[in-house]
N, C-alpha and C positions, 0 to 999 in steps of 0.2 A: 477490663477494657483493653488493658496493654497485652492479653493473650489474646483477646479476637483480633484485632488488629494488627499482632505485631510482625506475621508472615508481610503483610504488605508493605509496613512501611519496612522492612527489610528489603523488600523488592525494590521498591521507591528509592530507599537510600542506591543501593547496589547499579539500576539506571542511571541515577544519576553521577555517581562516582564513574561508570560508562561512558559518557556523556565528556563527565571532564578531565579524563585522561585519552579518550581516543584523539583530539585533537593533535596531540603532543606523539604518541605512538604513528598518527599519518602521517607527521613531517617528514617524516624520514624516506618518504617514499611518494611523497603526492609531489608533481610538476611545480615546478620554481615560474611565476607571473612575472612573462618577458614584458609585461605594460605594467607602466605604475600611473596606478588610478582608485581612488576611491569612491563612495556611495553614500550622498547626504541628501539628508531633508532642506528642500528649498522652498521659499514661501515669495510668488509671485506677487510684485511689489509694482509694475504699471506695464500693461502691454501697448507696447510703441507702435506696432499695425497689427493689422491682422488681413494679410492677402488669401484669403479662403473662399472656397465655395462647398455644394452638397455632393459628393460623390456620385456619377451619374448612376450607377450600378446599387451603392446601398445609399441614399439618403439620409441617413440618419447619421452619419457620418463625416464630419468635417474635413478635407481635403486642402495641400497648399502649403501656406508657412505663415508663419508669427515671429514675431519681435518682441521681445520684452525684456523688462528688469527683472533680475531676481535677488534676491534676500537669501544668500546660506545661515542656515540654522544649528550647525555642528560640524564638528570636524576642526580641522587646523585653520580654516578660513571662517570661520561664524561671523557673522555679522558684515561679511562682505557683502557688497553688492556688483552684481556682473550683466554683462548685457547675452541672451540666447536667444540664439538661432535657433528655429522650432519649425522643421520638414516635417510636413503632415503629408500621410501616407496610409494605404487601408491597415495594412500590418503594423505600421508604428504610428499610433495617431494619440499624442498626449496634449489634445486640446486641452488648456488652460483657460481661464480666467483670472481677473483681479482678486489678489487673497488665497486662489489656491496654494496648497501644499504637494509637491510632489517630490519625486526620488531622481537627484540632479548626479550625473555622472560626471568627476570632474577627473581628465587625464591630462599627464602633463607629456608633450610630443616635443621631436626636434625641433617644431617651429613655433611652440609655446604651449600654455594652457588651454584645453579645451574644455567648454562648459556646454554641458547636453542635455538636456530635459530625457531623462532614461526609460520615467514609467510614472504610471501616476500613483499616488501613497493607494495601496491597496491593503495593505496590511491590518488598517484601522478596522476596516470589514469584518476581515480574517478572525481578528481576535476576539471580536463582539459574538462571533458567528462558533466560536470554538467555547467562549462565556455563556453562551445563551445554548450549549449542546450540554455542559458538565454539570448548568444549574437544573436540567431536567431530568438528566442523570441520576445527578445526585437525590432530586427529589423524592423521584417515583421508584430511584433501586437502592437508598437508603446504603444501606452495608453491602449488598451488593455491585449495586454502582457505582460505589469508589473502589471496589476493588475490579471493578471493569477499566476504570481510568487508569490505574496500575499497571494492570496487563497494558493497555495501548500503549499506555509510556515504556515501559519493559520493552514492546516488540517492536517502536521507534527507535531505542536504544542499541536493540540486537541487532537492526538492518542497518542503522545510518552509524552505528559506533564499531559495530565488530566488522558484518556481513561486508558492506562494502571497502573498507580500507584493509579487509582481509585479501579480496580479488585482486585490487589495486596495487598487493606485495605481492602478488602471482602466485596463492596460496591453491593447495585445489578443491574449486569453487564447490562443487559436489558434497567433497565430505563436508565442509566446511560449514553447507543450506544443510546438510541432514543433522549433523549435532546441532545447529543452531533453532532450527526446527522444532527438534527435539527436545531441548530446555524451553523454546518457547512453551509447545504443547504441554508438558509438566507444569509449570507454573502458573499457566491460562486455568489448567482444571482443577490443581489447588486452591487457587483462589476465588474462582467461581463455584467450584462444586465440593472444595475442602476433602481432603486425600481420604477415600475410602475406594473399595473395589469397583464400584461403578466409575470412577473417575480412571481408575487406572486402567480397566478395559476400556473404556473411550479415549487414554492417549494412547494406547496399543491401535488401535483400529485408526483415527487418527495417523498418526506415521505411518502406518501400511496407505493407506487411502491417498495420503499426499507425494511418498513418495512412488507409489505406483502411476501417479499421474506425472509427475519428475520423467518416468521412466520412458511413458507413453511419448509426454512431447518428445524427447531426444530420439526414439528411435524412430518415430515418424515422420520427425523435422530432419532427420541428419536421408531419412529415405526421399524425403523431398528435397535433397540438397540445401534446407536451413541453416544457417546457426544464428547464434547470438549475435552475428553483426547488422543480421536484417530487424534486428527489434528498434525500436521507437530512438534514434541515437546513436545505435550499437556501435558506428564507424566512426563516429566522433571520440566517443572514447577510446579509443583505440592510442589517437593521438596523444591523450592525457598523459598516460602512464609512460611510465620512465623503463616500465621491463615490459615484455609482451604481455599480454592480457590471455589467460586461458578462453576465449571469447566463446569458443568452441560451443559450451557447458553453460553457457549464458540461458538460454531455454529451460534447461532442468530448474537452472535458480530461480527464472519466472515462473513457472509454473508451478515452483514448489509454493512459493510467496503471495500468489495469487486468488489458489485455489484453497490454503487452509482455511481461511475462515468458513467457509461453504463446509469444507470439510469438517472441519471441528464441530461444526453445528447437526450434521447428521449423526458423528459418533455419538454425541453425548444426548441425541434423542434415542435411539437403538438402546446403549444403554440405561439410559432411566426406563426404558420400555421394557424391557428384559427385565430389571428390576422390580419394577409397582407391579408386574403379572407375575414374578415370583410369591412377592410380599402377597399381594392380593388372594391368589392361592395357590398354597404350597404346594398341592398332589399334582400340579403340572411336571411331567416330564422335562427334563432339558432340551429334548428333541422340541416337544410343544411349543416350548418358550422360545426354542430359536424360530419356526416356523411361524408364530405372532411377529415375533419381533418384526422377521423378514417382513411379514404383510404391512406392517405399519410404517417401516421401511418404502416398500412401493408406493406409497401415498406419496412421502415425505421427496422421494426420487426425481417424481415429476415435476415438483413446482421449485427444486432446489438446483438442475440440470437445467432451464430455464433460467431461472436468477442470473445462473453465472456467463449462461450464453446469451440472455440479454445484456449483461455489465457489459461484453467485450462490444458485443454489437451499438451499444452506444457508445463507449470510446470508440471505436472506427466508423460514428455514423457518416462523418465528412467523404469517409472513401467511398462508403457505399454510395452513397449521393452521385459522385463522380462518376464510378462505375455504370448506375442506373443513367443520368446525364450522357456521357458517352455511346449507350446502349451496346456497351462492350458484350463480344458473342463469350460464352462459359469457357471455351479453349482461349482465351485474354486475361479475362479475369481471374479465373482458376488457378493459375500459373503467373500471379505475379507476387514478389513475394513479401508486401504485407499484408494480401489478404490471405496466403497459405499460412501465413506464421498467425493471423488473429483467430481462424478456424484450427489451426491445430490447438493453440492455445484453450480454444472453448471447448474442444471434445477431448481432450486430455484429463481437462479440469471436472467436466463431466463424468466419464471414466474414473477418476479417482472417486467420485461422488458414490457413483453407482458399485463401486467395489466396495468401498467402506462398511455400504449395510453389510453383506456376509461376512467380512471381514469382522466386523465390531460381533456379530452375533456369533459368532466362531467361538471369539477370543470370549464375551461373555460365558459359554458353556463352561468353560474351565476356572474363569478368573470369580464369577459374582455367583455365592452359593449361598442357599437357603439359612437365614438365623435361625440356629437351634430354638432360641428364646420364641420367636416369631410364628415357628412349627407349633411350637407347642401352644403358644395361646389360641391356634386358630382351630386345633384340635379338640380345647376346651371348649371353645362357643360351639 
């Protein structure tokens, strides 16, 4: 038991010991909070008016302000009660009722305490919704699926513990996504596919594939005068950091981050395919095998090229909206730059996809070789 499992709860441990020492290694380097203010659960205890109506535009929508009591549930003040102001707006709209619970921001300013209805508890959702994803996981992938949940906690620990509070000390970002990259993809395919030569030609093809796509967006994006300050924030951060920010290379990072799991998933089809046409029969040339492979490959290209350009195409569907809304002519749209930075992102990412299969079947000819054992039984039937 403690040998099949014990790769993972190594990983498990190792995340987590990630987890709770990056906190402590980012102080040193993460922005000092010029506002003091905290973040509590409050629980709506009587609303005193309610001056609202339905939004002319979206109805469904409460519009105005509110008045009420509220009940802090934690923090230095539990059990207070405080009276808020609640501007209702289409962007920040935390309609309340009596009883509810939400997330109350209380700061303290030159001219006193402020209390703000923040957000509404969403978290509760979240968690049920993250409960009800690991119990089906776990069901239907057994040994598998917990060592799928490993990996995801692994590559939350490598982005949110290493990857970003590395950028943040002004580290450079590049090498920093391709080694991190890199131990992800290692330890994604030992655990999912347990270290044998199929796994390691799929993290070979894997790294070529992502960071070929890395490669792609930077020298397309830096040819369309992109960089990382156009992405989703990019200028905002900027402000954060206490040293410059390599922002430059922000691109490479996104699209290396983006695009691997698409990619991971076509290497390690390639190779198992290269492999069961081995196994299956052996008098196949390496030439043959690579040329199956590739075909099976082109199946898998078109709907996995797709996948990833429809993902980007529903996070920016709002723009396109706008675009389409406007009836902006292609010399407008084309040339603005989050829609150049969401299409290079998509055909980078694609790019990398579409490399991977040669790439994997390449590295397959030399890396995954016929079992002596294998040969010989097939030669006997």
């Amino acid at each position: 038991m403690i040998r099949d499992y014990g790769f993972a709860v190594f990983i498990a441990l190792l995340s987590t010991l990630i987890f709770i020492f990056s906190p402590k290694w980012g102080d040193d380097f993460r922005p000092g909070q010029t506002l003091k203010q905290e973040f509590v659960e409050a629980k709506v205890v009587e609303v005193i008016a309610n001056h609202i109506q339905p939004d002319a535009r979206v109805p469904s929508i409460m519009t105005g302000k509110q008045v009420f009591t509220a009940e802090i549930l934690e923090g230095n003040e539990a059990g207070k009660r405080v009276k808020v102001d609640n501007p209702l707006s289409r962007q920040h709209n935390v309609y309340v009722h009596q009883g509810d619970t939400f997330i109350m921001m209380i700061r303290d300013t030159p001219s006193g305490t402020v209390y703000w209805a923040y957000n509404h508890k969403r978290s509760t959702a979240i968690y049920w919704m993250c409960a009800a994803f690991m119990v089906l996981l776990l069901s239907f992938g057994k040994k598998e699926g917990l060592n799928s949940v490993v990996s995801l906690y692994f590559t939350a620990a490598l982005i949110i513990g290493v990857l970003i509070p590395s950028i943040f000390a002004g580290w450079n970002p590049v090498l920093v996504t391709i080694v991190l990259m890199g131990i992800k993809i290692v330890v994604n395919f030992i655990l999912v596919s347990g270290y044998n030569r199929k796994s390691i030609c799929a993290m070979g093809g894997t790294l070529l594939g992502v960071v070929a796509a890395g490669i792609m967006a930077q020298a397309f994006g830096e040819m369309a005068h992109l960089s990382g300050i156009y992405l989703d924030k990019g200028e905002d951060v900027i402000y954060l950091a206490e040293q410059p920010i390599p922002i430059r290379w922000l691109l490479f990072v996104a699209i290396m981050v983006s695009a691997l799991g698409a990619v991971m998933d076509v290497a390690i089809s390639i190779a198992s395919a290269y492999n069961e046409l081995q196994i299956t029969d052996p008098k196949l040339s390496p030439k043959q095998l690579m040329i199956a492979s590739m075909n099976i490959g082109r199946d898998i290209m078109g709907t996995m090229t797709n996948t990833l350009i429809l993902a980007f195409a529903g996070s920016s569907l709002t723009t396109i909206m706008m675009v389409w809304g406007f009836d902006m002519p292609a010399a407008q749209f084309m040339n603005m730059p989050v829609i150049a930075v969401s299409i290079v992102h998509a055909l980078a990412g694609s790019v990398g996809i579409v490399l991977t299969i040669p790439l994997t079947a390449w590295l397959a000819h030399y890396v995954i070789k016929p079992d002596p054992q294998t040969v010989l039984e097939h030669q006997a039937s």
